[in-house]
N, C-alpha and C positions, 0 to 999 in steps of 0.2 A: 346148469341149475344146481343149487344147492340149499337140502332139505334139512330145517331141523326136527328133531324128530326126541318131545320129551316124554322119557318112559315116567310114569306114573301108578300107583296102586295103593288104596289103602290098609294094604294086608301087611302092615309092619309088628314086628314083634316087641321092641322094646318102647316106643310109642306110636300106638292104635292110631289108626286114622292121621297122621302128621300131616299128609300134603292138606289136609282141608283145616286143620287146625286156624281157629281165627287169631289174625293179627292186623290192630285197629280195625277189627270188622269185619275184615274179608279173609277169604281162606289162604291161607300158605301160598298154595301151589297160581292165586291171583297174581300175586305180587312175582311170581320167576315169570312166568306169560307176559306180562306187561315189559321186562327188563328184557327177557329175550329179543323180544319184540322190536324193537331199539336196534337190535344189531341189522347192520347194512348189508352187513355180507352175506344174509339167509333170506334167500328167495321167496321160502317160504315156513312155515312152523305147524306140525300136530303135534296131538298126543298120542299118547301110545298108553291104554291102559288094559285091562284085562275084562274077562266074559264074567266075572263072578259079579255077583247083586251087589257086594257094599259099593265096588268100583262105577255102579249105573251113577253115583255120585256126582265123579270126576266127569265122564260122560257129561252128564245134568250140565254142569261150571263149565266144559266146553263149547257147549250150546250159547250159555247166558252172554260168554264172551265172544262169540261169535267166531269160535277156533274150530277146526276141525278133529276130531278125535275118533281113535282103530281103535279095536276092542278086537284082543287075539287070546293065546294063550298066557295060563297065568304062569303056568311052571318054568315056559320053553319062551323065555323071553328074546332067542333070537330070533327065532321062529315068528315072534307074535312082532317083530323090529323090521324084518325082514319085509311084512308082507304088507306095514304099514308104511314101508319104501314103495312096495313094486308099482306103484299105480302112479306113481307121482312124476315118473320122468328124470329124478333127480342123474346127474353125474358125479354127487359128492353128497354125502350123507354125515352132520351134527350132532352127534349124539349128548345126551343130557337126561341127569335121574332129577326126579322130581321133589327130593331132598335138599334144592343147593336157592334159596330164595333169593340170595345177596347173587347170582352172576351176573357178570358184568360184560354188558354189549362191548366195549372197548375192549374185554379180553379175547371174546368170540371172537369177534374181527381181525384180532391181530393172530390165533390160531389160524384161521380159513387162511388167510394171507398168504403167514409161513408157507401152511402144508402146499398150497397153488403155486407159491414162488419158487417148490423145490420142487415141484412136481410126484409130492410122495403119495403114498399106499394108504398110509393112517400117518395121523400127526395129532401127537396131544402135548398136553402142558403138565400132565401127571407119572409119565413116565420115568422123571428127574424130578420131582417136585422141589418147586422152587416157590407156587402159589399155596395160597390159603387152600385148605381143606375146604372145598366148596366153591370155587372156582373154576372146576374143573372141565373141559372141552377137549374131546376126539371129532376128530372129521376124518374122513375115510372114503374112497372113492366106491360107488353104489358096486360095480364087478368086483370087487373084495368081497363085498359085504354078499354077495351070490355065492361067493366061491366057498365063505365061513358057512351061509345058511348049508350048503349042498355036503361038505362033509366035516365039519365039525363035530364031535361025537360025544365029549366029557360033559358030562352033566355040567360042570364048574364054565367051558363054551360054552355050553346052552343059554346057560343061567345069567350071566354077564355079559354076551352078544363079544366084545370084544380081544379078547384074551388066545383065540384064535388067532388074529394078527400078529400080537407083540411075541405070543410063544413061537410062534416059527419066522422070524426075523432074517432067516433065508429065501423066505417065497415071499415078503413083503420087505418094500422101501417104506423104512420108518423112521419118522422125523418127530423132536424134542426141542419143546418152547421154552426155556429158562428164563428166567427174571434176572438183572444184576445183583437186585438185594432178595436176597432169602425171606421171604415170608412163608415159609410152610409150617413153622411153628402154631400161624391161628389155623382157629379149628370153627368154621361158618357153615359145617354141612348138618343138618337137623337128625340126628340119631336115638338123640337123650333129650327128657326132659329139658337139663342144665342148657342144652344147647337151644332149645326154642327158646329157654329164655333171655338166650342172650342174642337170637336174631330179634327177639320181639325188641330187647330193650334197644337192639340199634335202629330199627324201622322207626318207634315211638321217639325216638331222638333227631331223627332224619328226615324222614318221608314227609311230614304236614308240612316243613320246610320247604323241600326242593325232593319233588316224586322221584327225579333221574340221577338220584345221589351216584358218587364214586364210588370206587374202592379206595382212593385217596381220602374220599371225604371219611370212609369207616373208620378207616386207620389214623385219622387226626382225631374221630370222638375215642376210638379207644387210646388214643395221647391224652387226652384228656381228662377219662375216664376209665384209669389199671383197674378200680374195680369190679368193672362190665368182663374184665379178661377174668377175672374169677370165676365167672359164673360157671362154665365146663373147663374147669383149669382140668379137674379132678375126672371128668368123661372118659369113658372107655378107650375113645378113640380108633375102634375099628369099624368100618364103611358097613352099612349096612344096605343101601340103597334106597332108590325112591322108585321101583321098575319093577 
């Protein structure tokens, strides 16, 4: 079996509340649940969000959409990742911050694939980035993810569930998804302002169309449209999370 599992929290610092943020109407964090959702290769999908009040929210939206959702710790998010595994039976665990609204079931799939076709430890698509900022997918087999909860100790482990694996690349088989054509130039993960508004403006260009748009379909409206790549040309650019 294999579990996904999207960390979630409204406790972002550069913008409040982002996963619930509306777009045409519905919250953010609506539209990754629906796309995820999509993908074949995940058994099954929760959330992962925290005990604090504004997070009852997210809670609330996993109710309405009929998702299941953990409510762990806010600080010790491998911790609160860990425990939103244990009950589920998974042998592979999908990890995903509640920041990234454009992923793309086609990319999941073709992750889980990899990582199952080489039989590895953890397997992402951002270790070499080669995808959009936002696109991003780890799978990782559930006995790793015990062994990170049981002695991982850096605050920076705790806080990011996975960095545990990749930093000791001697006790884990680690496997990288590359793209042939370099797309990690765009930037679709929700951090800034600039950048919701440039997921909004590709949902409002897409979604009323065709709900199960691409990433091919994004990257022919931004051919179309260099001025939408404006919108967080100028963005910080560093990860903040959605977890």
């Amino acid at each position: 079996m294999i579990l996904g599992i999207l960390q979630a929290r409204c406790g972002s610092t550069r913008l409040p509340g982002k996963v619930l943020k509306p777009i045409l109407g519905r919250p953010m964090l609506a539209y990754q649940i629906e796309r995820l959702r999509r993908a074949s290769a995940l058994d099954d999908l929760i959330v992962a969000t925290s005990t604090e009040v504004a997070d009852g929210a997210i809670a609330e939206l996993c109710t309405a959409l009929g998702l299941p959702c953990f409510r762990g710790s806010h600080a010790d998010v491998l911790d609160r990742f860990y425990r939103a595994a244990s009950s589920h039976g998974a042998e592979h665990v999908a990890r995903f911050t509640g920041d990234c609204p454009l992923a793309d079931p086609g990319v999941v799939d073709h992750v889980i694939g990899t990582h199952l076709e080489q039989g590895n430890d953890y397997t992402s698509n951002a270790l070499e980035r080669t995808y959009p900022d936002g696109l991003d997918v780890e799978v990782f087999r559930y006995s790793c993810l015990e062994e990170a909860w049981r002695e991982a100790e850096l605050p920076s482990q705790r806080e990011h569930v996975t960095p545990y694996f990749y930093g000791n690349p001697e006790r884990f088989r680690l496997g990288s998804v590359r793209r042939e054509t370099d797309l990690s130039g765009h930037r679709w993960a929700v951090d800034e302002p600039a950048d919701f508004r440039l997921v909004t403006a590709i949902f409002e260009a897409l979604y009323p169309k065709n709900e199960a748009f691409s990433t091919a379909d994004v990257l022919a409206l931004l051919d179309r449209r260099p001025d939408l790549v404006q919108l967080n040309r100028h963005a910080d650019g560093s990860t903040e999370g959605g977890g």
